[in-house]
C-alpha positions in Angstrom: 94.2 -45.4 -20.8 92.2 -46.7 -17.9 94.6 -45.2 -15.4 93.3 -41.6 -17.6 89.4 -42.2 -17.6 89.5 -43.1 -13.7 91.7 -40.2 -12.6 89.1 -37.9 -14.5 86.0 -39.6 -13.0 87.7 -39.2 -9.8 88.6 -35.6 -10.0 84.8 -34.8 -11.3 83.5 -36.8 -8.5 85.8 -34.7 -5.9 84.3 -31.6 -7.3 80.7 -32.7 -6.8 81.2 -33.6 -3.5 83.0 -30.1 -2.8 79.6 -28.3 -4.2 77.3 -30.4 -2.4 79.0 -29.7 1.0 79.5 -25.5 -0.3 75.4 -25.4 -1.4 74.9 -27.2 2.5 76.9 -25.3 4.7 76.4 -21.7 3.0 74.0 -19.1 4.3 72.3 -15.9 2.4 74.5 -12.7 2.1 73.2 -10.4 5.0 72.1 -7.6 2.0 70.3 -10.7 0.0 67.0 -10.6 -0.1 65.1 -13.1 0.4 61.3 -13.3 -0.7 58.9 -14.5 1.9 57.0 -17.1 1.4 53.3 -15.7 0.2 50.5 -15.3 3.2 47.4 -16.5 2.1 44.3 -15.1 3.5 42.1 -16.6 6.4 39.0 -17.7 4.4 36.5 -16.6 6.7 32.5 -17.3 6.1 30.5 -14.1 4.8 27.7 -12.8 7.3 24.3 -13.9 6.7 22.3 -11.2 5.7 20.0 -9.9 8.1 16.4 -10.3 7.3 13.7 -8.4 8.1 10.8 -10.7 9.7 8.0 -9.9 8.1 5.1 -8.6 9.6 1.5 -9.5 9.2 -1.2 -7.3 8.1 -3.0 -7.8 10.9 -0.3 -6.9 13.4 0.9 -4.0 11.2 -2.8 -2.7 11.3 -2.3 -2.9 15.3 0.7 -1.5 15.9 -0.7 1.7 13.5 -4.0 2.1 16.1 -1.2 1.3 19.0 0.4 4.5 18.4 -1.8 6.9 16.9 -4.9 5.8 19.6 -3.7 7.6 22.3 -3.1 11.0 20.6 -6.4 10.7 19.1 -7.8 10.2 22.5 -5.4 12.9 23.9 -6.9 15.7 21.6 -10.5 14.5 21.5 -10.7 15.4 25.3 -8.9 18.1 25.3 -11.2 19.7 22.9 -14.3 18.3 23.8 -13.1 20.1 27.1 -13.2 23.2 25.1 -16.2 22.8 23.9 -18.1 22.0 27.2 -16.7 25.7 28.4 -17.7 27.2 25.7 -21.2 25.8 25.6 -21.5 26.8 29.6 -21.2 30.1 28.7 -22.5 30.7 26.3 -25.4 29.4 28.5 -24.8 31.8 30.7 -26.9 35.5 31.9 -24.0 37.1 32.5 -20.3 36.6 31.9 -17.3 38.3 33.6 -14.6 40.4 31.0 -12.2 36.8 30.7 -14.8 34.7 30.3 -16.0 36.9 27.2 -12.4 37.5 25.8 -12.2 33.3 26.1 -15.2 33.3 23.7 -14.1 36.0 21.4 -10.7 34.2 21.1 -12.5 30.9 20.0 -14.7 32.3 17.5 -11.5 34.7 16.0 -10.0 30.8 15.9 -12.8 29.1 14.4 -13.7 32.1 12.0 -17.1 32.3 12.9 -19.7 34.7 13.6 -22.5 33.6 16.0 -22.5 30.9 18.9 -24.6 28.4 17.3 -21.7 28.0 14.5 -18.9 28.0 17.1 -20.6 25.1 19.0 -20.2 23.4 15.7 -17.0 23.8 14.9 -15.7 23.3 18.5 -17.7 19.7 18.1 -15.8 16.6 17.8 -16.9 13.4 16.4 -16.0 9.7 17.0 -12.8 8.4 17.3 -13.1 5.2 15.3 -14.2 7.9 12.2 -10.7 9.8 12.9 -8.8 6.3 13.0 -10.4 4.9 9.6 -9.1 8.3 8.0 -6.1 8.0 9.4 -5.3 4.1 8.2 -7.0 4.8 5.1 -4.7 8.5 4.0 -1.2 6.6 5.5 -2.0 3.3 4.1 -1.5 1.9 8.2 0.6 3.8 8.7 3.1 2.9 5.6 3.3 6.4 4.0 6.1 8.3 3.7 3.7 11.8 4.5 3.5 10.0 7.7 6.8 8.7 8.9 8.5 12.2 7.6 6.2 14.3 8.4 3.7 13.1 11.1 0.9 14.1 8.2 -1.6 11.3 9.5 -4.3 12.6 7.1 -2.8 13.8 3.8 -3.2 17.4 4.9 -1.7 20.1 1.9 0.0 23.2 2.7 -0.3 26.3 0.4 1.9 28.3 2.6 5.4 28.6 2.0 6.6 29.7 5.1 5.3 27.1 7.2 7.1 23.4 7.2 6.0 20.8 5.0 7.2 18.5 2.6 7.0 17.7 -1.3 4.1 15.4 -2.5 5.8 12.8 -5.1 3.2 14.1 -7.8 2.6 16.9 -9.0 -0.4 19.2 -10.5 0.3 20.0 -14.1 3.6 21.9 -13.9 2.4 22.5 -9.8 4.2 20.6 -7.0 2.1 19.6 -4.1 3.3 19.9 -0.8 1.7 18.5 2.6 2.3 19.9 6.1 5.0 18.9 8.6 3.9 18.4 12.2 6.1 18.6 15.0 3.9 15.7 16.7 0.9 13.3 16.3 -1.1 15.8 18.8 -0.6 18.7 16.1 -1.6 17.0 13.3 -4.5 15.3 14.8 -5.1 19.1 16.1 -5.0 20.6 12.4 -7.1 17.7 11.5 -10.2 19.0 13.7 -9.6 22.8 12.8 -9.3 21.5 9.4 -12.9 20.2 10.0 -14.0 22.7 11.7 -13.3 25.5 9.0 -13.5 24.3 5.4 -16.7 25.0 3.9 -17.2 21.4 2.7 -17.5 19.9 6.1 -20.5 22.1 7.1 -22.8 19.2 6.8 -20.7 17.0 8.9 -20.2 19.6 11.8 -24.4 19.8 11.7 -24.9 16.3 11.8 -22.2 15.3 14.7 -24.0 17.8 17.0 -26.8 15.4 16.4 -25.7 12.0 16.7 -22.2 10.1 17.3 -22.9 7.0 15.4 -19.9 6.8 12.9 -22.0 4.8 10.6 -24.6 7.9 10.4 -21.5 10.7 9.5 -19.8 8.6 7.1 -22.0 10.3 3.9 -20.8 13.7 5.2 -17.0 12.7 4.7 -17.6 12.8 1.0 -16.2 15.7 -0.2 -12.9 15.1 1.6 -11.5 13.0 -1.3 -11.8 13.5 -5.1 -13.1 9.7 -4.7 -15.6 10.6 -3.2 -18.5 7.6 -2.4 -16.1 5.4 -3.5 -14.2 7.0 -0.2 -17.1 6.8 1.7 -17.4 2.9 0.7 -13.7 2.5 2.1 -13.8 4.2 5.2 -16.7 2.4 5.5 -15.2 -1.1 5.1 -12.3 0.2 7.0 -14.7 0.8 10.0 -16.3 -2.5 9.9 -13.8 -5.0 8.8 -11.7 -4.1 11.7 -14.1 -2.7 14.2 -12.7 0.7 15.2 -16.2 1.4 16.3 -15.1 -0.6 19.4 -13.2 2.1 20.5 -16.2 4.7 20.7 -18.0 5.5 23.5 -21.2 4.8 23.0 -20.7 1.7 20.4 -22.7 1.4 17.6 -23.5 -1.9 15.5 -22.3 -1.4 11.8 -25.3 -0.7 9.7 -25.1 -1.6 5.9 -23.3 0.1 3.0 -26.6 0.5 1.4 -28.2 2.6 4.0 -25.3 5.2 4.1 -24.6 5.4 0.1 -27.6 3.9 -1.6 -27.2 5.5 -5.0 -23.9 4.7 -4.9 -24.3 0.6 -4.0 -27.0 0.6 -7.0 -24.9 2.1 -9.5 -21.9 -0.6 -8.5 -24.9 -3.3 -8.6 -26.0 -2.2 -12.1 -22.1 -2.1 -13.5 -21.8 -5.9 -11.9 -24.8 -6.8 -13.5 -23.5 -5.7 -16.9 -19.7 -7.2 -16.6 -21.9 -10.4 -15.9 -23.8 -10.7 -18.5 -21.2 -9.3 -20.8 -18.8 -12.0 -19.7 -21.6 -14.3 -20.3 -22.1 -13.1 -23.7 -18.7 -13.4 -25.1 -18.2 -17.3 -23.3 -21.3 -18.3 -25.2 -19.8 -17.1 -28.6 -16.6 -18.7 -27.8 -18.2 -22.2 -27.1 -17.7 -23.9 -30.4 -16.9 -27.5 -31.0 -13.7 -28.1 -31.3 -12.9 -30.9 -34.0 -10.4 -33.3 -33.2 -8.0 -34.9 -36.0 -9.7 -38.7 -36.0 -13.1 -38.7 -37.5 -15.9 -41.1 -36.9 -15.2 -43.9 -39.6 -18.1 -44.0 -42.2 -19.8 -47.3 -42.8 -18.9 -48.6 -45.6 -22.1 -49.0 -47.1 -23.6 -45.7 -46.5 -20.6 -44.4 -48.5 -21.6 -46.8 -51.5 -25.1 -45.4 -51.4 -23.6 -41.8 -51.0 -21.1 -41.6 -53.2 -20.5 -43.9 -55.5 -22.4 -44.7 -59.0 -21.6 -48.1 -61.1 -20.7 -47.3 -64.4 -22.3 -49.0 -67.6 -20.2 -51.9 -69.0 -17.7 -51.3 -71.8 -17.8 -47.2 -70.9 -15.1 -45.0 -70.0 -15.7 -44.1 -65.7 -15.6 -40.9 -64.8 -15.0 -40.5 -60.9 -18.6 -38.2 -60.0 -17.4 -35.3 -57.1 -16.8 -37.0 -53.8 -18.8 -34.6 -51.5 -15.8 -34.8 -48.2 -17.3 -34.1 -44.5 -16.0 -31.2 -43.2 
């Protein structure tokens, strides 16, 4: 029987061996296939995002005058040049056929009819007055009239056949639209014609043929927004906070708010004055004393004397009303 048992665990141990050496030696069929091991993905580290540095107000506000300073200055000469022809002959005895057509030309431009009005419209005024007006329509520069349209003073357009752009807003049912510029020069150009021609700038051409001080025209820009002192009030502070009048030739020393718009200054006086005292009035009926939960303890004795009565002997006590502090 043991002779049986080892021949068996001899023959099973022959076997293994045999599969072992088989499971070694094979290879895969050449048709097999055989799975690749799985390819894991480089982990690489996600770009930082970019960030835009931001820009302070102050060098945003330069950058604005940077750029739209030299076209200001570009088209203020060139018709101030204009304007010096036409104001020579006009002087003039005797002109020769061109020099007339030239003046006829100007005034067909201007739509006028007399040389006194022409020298008006052809006048320019300061440049720190046309910088305030620009900053203050593009907001420095930020406005999207602006950077799509070179509209540096929120000029409309009621032609359709001419370029321009929707306004975000609208009239009633009505869309606005502002005009497209090819350049800086052209709208600054359309600015001054602008000027020049709309009935409620006729105060502002007389008075810049009779002084440049920006300070002095401000009041005649008033009409030129629905604002209107409250536009005058920030021009003005656009002026003066940031000195554009620096960049006219001759400078003049900022005057006050109250000189330019006096009605205007003691109507936003009196509405202060009111707030104030309004304010004032409704802290005074909201001081009240505010009780907190631990009262003052009562002396003893003065609560005897209060509220308490001794009753006669051999009656029935009846507890009088305790009168509580509030």
């Amino acid at each position: 029987m043991q002779k049986f048992i080892l021949g068996v665990l001899t023959i099973a141990l022959a076997f293994t061996l045999y599969s072992l050496y088989d499971i070694i030696t094979s290879s895969p069929d050449e048709n097999e296939s055989v799975e690749a091991p799985l390819k894991t993905k480089p982990v690489t580290a996600k770009p930082k995002s970019k960030t835009v540095p931001k820009v302070s107000a102050r060098a945003n506000k330069a950058r604005f005058i940077k750029q739209i300073l030299p076209a200001v200055q570009a088209v203020k000469a060139e018709l101030d040049g204009e304007y010096a022809r036409a104001r020579e002959l006009i002087g003039k005895p005797a002109r020769t056929a061109d020099e007339e057509a030239w003046l006829q030309s100007q005034m067909k431009r201007y739509n006028v009819a007399g040389y006194p009005c022409l020298l008006r419209s052809m006048h320019t005024h300061p440049v720190s007055l046309v910088i305030a007006q620009a900053a203050l329509e593009t907001g420095w520069g930020s406005s999207r009239f602006y950077k799509e349209a070179n509209n540096v003073f929120g000029i409309w357009s009621y032609n359709k056949n001419e370029p321009r752009i929707p306004a975000s807003e609208q009239r009633g049912a009505k869309t606005i639209y502002v005009k497209k510029f090819a350049s800086l020069d052209d709208a600054i150009r359309g600015y001054f014609k602008m000027i020049a021609k709309g009935y409620a700038y006729s105060g502002l051409r007389r008075a810049r043929t009779q002084t440049d001080n920006p300070f002095e025209l401000l009041r005649h820009l008033r009409r030129y927004s629905e604002l209107r002192d409250e536009y005058v009030a920030r021009l003005y502070y656009v002026l003066k906070a940031n000195k554009l009048y620096n960049y006219d030739t001759p400078s003049y020393a900022p005057t006050a708010l109250v000189d330019i718009i006096p009605e205007y200054v003691a109507q936003k006086m009196e509405e202060a004055a009111k707030k104030k005292a309004a304010e004032q009035q409704m802290f005074a009926l909201n001081e009240v004393k505010v009780e907190t939960d631990e009262e003052e303890p009562v002396p003893c004795e003065e609560e005897v004397e209060a509220n308490l009565t001794r009753p006669a002997p051999g009656l029935s006590t009846v507890s009088p009303a305790r009168s509580f502090r509030p």
